[in-house]
ROTORKOL-830242 format. One line per 10 residues: number of its first residue (from 1); their letters; for each residue x, y, z negated of C-alpha. Coordinates in Angstrom, 3 decimals. Layout:
<atoms>
NUM> A> X Y Z  ...
</atoms>
This chain:
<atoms>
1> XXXXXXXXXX> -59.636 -42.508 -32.506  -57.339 -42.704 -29.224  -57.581 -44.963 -26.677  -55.474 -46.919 -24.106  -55.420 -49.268 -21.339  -52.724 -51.264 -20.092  -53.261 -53.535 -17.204  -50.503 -56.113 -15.412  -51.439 -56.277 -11.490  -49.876 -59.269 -9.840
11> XXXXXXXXXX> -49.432 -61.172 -6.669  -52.623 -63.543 -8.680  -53.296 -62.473 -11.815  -54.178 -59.812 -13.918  -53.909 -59.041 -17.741  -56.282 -55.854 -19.160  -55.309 -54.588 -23.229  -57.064 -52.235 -25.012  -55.767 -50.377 -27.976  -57.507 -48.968 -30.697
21> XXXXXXXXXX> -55.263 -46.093 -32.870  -51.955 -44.451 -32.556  -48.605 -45.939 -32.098  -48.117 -46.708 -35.571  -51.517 -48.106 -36.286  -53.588 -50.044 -33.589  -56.142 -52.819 -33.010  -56.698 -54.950 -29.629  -59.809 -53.993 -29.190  -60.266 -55.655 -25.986
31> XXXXXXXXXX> -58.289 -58.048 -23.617  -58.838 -60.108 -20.829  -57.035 -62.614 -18.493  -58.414 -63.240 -14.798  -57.270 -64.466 -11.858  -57.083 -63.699 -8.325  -58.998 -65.997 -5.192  -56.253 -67.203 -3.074  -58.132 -65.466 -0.188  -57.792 -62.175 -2.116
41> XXXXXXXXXX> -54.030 -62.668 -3.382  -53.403 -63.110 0.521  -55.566 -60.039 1.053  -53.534 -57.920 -1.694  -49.971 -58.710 -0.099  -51.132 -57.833 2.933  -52.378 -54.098 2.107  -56.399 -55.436 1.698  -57.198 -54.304 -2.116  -60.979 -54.878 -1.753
51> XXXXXXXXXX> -60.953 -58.001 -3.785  -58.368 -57.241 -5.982  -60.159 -53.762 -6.880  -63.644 -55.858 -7.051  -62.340 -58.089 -10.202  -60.760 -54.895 -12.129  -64.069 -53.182 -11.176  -65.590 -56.294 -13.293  -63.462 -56.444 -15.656  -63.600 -52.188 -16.453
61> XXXXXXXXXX> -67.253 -52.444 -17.131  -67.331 -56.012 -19.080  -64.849 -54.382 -21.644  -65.515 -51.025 -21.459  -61.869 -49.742 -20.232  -61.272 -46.268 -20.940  -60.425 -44.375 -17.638  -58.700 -41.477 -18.972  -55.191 -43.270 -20.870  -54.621 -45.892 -18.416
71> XXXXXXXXXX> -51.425 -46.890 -17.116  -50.616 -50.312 -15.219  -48.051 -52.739 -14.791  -46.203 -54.210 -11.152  -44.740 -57.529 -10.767  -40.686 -57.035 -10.688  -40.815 -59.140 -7.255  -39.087 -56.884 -5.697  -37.978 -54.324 -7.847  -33.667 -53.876 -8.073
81> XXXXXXXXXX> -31.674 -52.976 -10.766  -28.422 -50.482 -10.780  -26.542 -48.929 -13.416  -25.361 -45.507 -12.139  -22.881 -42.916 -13.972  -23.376 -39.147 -13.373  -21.238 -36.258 -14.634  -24.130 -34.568 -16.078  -26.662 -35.357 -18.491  -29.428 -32.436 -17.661
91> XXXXXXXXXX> -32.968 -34.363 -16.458  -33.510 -31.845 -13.651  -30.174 -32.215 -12.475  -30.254 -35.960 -12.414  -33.560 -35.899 -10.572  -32.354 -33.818 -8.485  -29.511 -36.445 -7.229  -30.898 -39.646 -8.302  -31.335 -40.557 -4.783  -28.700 -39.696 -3.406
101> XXXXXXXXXX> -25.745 -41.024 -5.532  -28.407 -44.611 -5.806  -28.493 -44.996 -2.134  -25.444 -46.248 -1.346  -26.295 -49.174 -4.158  -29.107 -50.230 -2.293  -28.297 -50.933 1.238  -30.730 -53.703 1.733  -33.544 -50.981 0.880  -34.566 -47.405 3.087
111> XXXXXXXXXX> -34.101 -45.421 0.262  -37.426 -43.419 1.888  -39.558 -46.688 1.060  -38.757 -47.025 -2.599  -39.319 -45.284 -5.521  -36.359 -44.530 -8.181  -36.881 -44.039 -12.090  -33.790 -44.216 -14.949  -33.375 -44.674 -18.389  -30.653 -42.884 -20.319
121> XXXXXXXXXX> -28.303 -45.515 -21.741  -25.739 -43.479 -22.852  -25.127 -39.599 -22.306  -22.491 -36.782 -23.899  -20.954 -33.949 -22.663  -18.887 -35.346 -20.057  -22.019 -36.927 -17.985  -24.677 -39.863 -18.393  -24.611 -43.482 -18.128  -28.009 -44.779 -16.019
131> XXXXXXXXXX> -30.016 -47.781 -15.830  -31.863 -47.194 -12.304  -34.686 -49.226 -11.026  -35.979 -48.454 -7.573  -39.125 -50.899 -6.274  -40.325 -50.574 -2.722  -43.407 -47.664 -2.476  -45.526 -50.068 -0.769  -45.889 -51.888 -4.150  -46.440 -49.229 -6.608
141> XXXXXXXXXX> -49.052 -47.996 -3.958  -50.966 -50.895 -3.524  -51.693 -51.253 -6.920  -52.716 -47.719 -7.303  -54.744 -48.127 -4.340  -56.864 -50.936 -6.082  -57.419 -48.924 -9.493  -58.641 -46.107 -7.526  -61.061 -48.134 -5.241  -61.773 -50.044 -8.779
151> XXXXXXXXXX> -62.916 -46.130 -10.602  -59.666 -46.460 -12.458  -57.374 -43.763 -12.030  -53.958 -44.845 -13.602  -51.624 -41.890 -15.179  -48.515 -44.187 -14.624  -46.841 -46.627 -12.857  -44.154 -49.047 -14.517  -42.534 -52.893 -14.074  -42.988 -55.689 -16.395
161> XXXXXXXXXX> -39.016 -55.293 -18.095  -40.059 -51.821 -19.549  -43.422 -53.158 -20.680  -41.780 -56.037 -22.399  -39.422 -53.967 -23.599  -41.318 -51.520 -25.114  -43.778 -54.420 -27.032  -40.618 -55.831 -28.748  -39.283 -53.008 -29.904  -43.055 -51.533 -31.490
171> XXXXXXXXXX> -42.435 -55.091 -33.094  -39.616 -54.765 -34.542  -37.780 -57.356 -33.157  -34.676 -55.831 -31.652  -31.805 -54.741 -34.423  -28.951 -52.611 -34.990  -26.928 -56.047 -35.203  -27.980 -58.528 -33.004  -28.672 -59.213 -29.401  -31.676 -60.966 -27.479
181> XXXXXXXXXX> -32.646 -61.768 -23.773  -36.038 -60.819 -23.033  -37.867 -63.028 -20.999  -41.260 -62.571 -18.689  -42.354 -65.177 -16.843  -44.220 -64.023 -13.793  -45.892 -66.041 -10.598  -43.297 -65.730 -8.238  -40.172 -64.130 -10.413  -38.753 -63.654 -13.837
191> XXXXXXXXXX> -37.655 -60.061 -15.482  -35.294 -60.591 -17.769  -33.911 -57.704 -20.323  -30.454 -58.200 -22.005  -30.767 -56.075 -25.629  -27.666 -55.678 -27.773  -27.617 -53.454 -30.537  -30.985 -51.965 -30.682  -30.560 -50.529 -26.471  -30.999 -52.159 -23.349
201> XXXXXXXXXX> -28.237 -52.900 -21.695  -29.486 -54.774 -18.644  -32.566 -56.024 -16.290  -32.514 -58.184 -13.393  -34.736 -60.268 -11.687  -34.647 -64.165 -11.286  -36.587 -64.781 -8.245  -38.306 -67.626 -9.128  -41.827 -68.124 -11.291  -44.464 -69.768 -12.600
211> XXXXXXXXXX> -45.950 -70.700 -9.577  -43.315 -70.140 -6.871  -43.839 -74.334 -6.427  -46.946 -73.499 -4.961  -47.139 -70.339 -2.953  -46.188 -72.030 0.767  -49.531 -74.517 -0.576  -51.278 -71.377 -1.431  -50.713 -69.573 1.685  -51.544 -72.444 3.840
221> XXXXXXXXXX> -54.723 -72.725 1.864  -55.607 -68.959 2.466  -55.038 -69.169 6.132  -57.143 -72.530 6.567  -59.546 -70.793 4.974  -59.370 -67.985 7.553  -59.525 -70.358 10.122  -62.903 -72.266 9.129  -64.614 -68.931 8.113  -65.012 -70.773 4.439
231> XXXXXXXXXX> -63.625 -69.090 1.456  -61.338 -71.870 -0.387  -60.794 -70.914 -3.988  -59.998 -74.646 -4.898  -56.367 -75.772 -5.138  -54.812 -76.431 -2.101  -54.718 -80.314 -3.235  -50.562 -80.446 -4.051  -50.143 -83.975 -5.629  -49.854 -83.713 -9.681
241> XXXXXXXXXX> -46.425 -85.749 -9.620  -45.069 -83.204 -7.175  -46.583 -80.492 -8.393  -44.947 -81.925 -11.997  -41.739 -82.641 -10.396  -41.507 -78.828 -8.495  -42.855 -77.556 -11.950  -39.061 -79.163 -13.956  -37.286 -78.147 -10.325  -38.183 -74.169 -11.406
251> XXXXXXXXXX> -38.137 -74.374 -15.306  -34.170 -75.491 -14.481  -33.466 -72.670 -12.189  -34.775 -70.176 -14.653  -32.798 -71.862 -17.701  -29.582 -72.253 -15.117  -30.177 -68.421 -14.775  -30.571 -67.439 -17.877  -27.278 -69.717 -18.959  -25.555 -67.369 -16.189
261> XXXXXXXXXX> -27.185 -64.027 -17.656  -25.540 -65.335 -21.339  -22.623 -66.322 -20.142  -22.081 -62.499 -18.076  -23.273 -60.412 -20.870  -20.731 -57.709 -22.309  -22.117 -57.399 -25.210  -20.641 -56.142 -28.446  -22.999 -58.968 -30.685  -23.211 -62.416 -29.685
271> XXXXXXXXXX> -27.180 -63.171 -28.365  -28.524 -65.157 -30.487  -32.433 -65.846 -29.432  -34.199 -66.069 -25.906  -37.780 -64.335 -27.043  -40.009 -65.693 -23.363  -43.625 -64.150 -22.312  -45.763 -64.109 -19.676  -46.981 -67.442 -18.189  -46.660 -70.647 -19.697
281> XXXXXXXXXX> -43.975 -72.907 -18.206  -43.633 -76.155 -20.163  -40.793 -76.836 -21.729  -39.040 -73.600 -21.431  -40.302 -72.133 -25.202  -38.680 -74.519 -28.252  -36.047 -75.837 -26.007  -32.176 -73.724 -26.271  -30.174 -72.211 -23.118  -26.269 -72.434 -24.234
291> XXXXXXXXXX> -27.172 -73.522 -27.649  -29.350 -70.132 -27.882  -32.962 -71.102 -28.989  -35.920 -70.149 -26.939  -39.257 -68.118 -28.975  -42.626 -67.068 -27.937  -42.338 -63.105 -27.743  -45.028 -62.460 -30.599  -45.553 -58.581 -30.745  -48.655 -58.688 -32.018
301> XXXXXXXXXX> -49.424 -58.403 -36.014  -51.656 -60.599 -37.953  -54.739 -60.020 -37.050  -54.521 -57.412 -34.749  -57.160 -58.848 -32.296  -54.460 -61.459 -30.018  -56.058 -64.490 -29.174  -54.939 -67.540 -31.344  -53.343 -69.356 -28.294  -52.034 -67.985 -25.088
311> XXXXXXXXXX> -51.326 -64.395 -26.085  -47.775 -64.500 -24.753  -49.201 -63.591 -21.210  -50.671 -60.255 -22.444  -47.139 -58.745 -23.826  -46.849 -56.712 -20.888  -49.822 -55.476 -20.551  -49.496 -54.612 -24.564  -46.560 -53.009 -24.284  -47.889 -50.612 -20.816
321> XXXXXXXXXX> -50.906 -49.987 -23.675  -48.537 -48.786 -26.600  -46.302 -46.963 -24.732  -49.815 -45.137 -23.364  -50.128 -44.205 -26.853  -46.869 -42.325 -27.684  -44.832 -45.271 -28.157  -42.276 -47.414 -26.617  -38.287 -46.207 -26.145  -38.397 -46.383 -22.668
331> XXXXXXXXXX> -40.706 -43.347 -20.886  -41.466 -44.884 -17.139  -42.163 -42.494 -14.461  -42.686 -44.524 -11.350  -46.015 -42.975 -10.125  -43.995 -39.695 -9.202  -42.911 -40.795 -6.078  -46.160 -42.677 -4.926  -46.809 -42.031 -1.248  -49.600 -39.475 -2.168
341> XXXXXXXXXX> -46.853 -37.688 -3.931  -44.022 -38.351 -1.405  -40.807 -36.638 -0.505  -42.109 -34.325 2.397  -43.812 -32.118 -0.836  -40.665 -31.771 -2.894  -38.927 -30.846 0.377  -41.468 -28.205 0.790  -41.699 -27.185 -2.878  -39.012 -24.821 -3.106
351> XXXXXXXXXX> -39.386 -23.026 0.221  -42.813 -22.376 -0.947  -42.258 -21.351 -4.209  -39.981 -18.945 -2.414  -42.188 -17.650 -0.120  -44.604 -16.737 -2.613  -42.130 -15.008 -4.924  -40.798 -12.988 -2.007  -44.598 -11.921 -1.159  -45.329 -11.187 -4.961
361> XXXXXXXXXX> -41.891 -8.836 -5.041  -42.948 -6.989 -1.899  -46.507 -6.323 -3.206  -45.064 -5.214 -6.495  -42.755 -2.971 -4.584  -45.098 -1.867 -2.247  -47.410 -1.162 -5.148  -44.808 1.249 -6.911  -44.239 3.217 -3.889  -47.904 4.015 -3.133
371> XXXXXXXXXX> -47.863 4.913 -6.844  -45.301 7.041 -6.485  -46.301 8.995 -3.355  -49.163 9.909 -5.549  -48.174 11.208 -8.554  -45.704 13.596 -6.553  -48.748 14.668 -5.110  -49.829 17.914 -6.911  -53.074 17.716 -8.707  -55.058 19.900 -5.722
381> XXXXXXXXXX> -54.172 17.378 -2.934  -55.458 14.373 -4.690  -58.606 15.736 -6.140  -58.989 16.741 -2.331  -58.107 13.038 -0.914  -60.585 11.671 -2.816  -62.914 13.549 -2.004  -62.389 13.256 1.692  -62.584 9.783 1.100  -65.720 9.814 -0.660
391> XXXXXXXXXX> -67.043 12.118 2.154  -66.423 9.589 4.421  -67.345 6.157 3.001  -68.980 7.064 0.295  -68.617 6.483 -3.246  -68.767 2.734 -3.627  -69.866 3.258 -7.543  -73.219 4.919 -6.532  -73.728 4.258 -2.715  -76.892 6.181 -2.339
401> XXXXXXXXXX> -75.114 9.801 -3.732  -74.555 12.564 -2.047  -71.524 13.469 -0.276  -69.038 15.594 -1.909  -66.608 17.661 -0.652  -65.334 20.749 -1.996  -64.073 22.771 -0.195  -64.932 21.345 3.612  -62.371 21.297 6.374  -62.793 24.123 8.288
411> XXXXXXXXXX> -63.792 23.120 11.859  -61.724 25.376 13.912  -58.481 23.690 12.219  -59.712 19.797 12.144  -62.416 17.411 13.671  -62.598 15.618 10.528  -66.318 16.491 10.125  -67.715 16.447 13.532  -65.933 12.833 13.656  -67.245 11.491 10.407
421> XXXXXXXXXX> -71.078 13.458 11.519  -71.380 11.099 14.312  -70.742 7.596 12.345  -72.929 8.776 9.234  -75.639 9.916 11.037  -76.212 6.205 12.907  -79.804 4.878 12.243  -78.870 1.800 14.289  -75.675 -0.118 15.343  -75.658 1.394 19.102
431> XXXXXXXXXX> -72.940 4.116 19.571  -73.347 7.020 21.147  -72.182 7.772 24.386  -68.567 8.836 24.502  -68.292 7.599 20.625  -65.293 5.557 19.823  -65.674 1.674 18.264  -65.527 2.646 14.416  -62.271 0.577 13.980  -60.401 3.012 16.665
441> XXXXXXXXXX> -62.904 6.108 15.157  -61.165 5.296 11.565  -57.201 5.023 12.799  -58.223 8.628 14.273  -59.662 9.875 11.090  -56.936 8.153 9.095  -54.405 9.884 11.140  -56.287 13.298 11.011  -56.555 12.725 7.248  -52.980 12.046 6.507
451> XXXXXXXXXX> -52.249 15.448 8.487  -54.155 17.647 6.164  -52.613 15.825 3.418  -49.399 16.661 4.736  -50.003 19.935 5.422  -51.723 20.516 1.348  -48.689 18.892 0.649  -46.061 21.951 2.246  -48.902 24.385 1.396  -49.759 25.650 4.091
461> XXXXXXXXXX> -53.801 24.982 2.698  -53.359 25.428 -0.921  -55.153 28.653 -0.626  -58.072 27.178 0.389  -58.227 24.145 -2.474  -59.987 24.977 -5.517  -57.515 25.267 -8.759  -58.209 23.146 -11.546  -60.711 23.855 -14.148  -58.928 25.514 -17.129
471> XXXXXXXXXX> -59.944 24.510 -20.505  -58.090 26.986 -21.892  -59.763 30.053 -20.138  -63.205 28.545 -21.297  -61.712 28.667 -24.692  -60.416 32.059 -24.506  -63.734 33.026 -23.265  -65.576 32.104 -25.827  -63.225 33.389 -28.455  -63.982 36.889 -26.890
481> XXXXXXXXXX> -67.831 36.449 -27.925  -66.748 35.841 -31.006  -63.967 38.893 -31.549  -66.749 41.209 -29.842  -69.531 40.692 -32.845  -67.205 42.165 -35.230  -68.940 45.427 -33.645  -72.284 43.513 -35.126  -70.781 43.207 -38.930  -70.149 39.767 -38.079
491> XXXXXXXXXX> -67.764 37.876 -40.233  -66.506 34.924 -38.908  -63.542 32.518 -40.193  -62.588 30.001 -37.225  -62.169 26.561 -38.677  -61.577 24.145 -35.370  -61.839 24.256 -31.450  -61.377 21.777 -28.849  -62.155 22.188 -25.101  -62.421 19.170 -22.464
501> XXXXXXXXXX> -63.465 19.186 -18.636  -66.568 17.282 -17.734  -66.971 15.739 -14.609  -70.354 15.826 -12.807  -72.363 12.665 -11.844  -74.311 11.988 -9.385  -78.189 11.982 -10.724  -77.012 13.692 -13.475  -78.916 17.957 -14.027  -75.673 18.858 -15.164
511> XXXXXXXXXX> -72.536 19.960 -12.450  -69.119 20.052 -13.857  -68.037 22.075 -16.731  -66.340 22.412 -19.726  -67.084 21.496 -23.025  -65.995 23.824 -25.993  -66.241 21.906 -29.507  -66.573 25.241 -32.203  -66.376 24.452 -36.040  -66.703 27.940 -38.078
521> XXXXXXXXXX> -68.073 29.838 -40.909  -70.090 33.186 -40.998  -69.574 34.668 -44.024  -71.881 37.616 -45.169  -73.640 39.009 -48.407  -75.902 35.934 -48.158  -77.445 33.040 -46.099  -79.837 34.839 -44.172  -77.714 37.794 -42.860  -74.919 35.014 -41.890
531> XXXXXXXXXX> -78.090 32.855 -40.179  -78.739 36.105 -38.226  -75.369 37.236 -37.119  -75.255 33.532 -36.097  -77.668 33.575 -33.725  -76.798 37.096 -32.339  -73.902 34.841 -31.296  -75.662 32.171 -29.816  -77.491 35.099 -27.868  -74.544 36.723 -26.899
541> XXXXXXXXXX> -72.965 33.357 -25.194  -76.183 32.604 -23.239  -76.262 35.976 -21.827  -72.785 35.080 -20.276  -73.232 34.386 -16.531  -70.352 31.637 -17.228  -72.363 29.860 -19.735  -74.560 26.822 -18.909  -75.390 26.457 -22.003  -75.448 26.241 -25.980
551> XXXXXXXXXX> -76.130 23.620 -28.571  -76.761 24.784 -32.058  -75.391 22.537 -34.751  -76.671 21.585 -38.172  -75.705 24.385 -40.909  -74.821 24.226 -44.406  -74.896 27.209 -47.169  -71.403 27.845 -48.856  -70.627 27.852 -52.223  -71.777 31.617 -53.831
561> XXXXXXXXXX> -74.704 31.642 -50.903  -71.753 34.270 -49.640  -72.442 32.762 -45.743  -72.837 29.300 -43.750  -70.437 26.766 -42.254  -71.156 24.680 -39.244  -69.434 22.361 -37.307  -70.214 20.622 -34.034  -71.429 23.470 -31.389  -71.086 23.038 -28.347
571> XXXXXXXXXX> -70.989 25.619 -25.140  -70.977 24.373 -21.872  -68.834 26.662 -19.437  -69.067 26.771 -15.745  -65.839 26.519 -14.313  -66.516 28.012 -10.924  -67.324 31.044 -13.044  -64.088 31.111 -15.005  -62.198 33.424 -12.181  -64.857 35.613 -12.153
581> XXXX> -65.526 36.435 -15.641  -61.578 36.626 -15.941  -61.455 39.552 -13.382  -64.406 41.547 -15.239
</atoms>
């Protein structure tokens, strides 16, 4: 069963869901509400995530988060909202430009210092209509920064609108027909979502919260605290009629708001509900803005784990949670640009990518001319490469062989040999006197190599390099044992022959030679005379100073008793005795 974690950081609280399921089908299987110290909310906005990372770290192991589908939720303090038209709908294309054609919409922000993300709103051929949010780097970072130090490694990044979006639509709750303002209530601001017609149309944030009344109380408290060395976690001691009084002061600003955020909406449906979540403000849920009632955002089914009371502040977090399991019609991607991922990579990117394409094509190229230069070389002048090669260094397959080199370069036409003596004959890593450093001693012999080469090459030495064995000489050979014994009586009816070179191994009693395959049949008044002219045959080929030698096969009587057949003999031909038996 799958997994997920959503979790809501904010300036001084924190909401963890787990979900149980798919996006269809889940379960809370876990959830929990805490609350930051005012020293460490303090801490947090100023770039200290020790304590914030302490209470997730506490709140991971007490209900068992699971680290690998996590994703987390920023407060929308300071996040803007643009809509943006492009004439293009391709993704790569739009993140390609997304910066630049944003920047200009948000001059109050270094468009270096925030990161960008869009949702689709509308797109055909002609080009796309955006809904950009950009929030400042510094926040997306510093709540990364806390999961990390926390053993939490989130795989995305995203602000409380999308969450809350996201949880009303997996309930249901947004139609083809109607129209709704989506509320969340945070500490110090509100997100609020304008949905007409089953899309979003709109965010924007109403700066102003929950408990905006007391931050400047809060703040004082943290630095007092500073001050004495004493860690105050008790209210800063705001009187309960002004705290009340401050409390109606910012429950009006957010209904004045949302009366403005009505009253501006181009939408083609009238709204007719205000669905509010996040913290509690009194007085704001069951009361109307504009005549337009005001209801708890319940995403949650029956009995799907929710806490009986309260469960209006975990919507967010929810909604982070289901979209982490496949759900959810908007797809956030604000991690992206997180200032371990930042700009100075994608700059790089492509020139890198380059780079390495531009090596790989040169090595291919330079692979298919050293490939060519060899097979034009005829087959005489590489046989004799390599084995100049293995001369020198050896043959890396079986270090402890042998040299080979057939035929040696003469001395009077090349040092090759008294240059290569004086390196192979080293029993310790002192050179002799006059002897080069190997590194110079093997540009020489390279050099001096390439030279012979050149001249095999024009043939000026081809008389001198061994021709290749010929299979079909050893065949022809043996075929002439064969024709002679007809002086015998013998009577033989060729039924198949094959012929292959053998190359010698080091370690191995046989050299190189040539394998002839012989299937026949020996036909005679019966089995015994055709057994005997058989092995005047045999006889005849190992009297042959060109054979090596002869394997008899298995035999088997013919039909009558009229001779044998046989398949599967082999003769073993030396090659460097082919161009003598050919002259005889």
């Amino acid at each position: 069963m799958a997994r997920s974690c959503g979790i809501r950081i904010g300036p001084r609280r924190f909401e963890v869901v787990v979900l149980d399921g798919s996006a269809k089908r889940h379960k809370i299987s876990a959830y929990h509400v805490g609350e930051f110290s005012v020293e460490d909310a303090a801490a947090f906005e100023e770039g200290d995530v020790s304590g914030v990372a302490t209470a997730l770290k506490e709140a991971a192991k007490t209900h068992r988060i699971p680290t690998d589908s996590l994703s987390i939720v920023v407060a929308s303090d300071r996040a803007a909202y643009r809509h943006l038209t492009v004439p293009f709908s391709e993704r790569q294309k739009i993140d390609q430009v997304l910066k630049f054609e944003v920047e200009s919409e948000l001059p109050h922000f270094d468009i270096d210092d925030v990161v960008v993300d869009y949702h689709v709103m509308h797109e055909n051929d002609a080009g796309a209509e955006l809904l950009v949010t950009a929030v400042p780097k510094e926040d997306v970072q510093r709540a990364v920064s806390a999961c990390e130090k926390a053993g939490l490694e989130p795989l995305e990044v995203e602000v409380e609108g999308t969450a809350m979006v996201n949880a009303a639509f997996a309930a249901d709750m947004c139609h083809i027909d109607d129209a709704q303002l989506l509320v969340h209530v945070g500490e110090y601001s509100t997100c609020v979502a304008v949905v007409a017609g089953a899309e979003v149309r709109e965010f924007r944030t109403i700066h102003i919260g929950a408990m905006t009344h007391l931050s400047k109380e809060l703040h004082g408290s943290a630095a007092e605290g500073e001050e004495s060395g004493e860690a105050s976690g008790e209210s800063s001691g705001l009187d309960p009629v002004e705290a009340s009084r401050r409390v109606d002061q910012a429950l009006k600003r957010i209904r004045r708001e949302l009366g403005r955020t009505i009253s501006a909406a181009r939408t083609p449906q009238s709204i007719d509900a205000i669905y509010a979540c996040g913290m509690e403000l009194p007085g704001l849920i069951g009361g109307e803005v504009l005549g337009v009632p005001v209801y708890v955002l319940d995403c949650f089914d029956a009995d799907s784990g929710q806490p009986a009371d309260g469960f209006g502040q975990l919507v967010a977090s929810y909604g982070c949670a289901f979209r982490q399991l496949g759900g959810g019609v908007i797809k956030p991607s604000l991690r992206r640009e997180e200032l371990r991922y930042t700009g100075t990579w994608e700059r790089l990117e492509f020139p890198v990518a380059f780079a390495a394409l531009m090596l790989a094509t040169f090595l291919g190229m330079l692979y298919i001319i050293q490939m060519r230069t060899l097979n034009n070389m005829s087959y005489s002048v590489r046989r004799q490469l390599n084995l100049s090669n293995l001369y020198i260094v050896g043959d890396p397959k079986n270090p402890r062989s042998d040299p080979i080199m057939d035929p040696l370069p003469d001395k009077k036409d090349s040092p090759l040999l008294d240059w290569t003596a004086t390196y192979r004959d080293l029993s310790s890593f002192e050179l002799p006197e006059g002897a080069k450093p190997p590194l110079e001693a093997f540009s020489d012999i390279k050099r001096e190599m390439m030279r012979l080469v050149r001249e095999a090459s024009k043939g000026t030495t081809t008389e001198a390099l061994p021709l290749p064995p010929s299979a079909f000489s050893a065949m022809t050979l043996v075929l002439g044992v064969l024709e002679s014994g007809a002086r015998n009586g013998w009577r033989p009816s060729l039924r198949a022959l094959d012929a292959s070179y053998v190359k010698g191994k080091s370690g191995d009693s046989l050299p190189e030679h040539i394998k002839v395959d012989l299937a026949a049949t020996f036909f005679a008044s019966d089995t015994v005379v055709a057994t005997s002219h058989l092995r005047q045959f045999q006889r005849a080929l190992e009297a042959e100073s060109w054979c090596l030698d002869v394997e008899m096969p298995s035999t088997d009587p013919i039909q009558g008793e009229d001779g044998l057949t046989f398949k599967g003999m082999k003769i073993l031909v030396n090659p460097k005795r082919l161009a003598e038996a050919a002259s005889n």
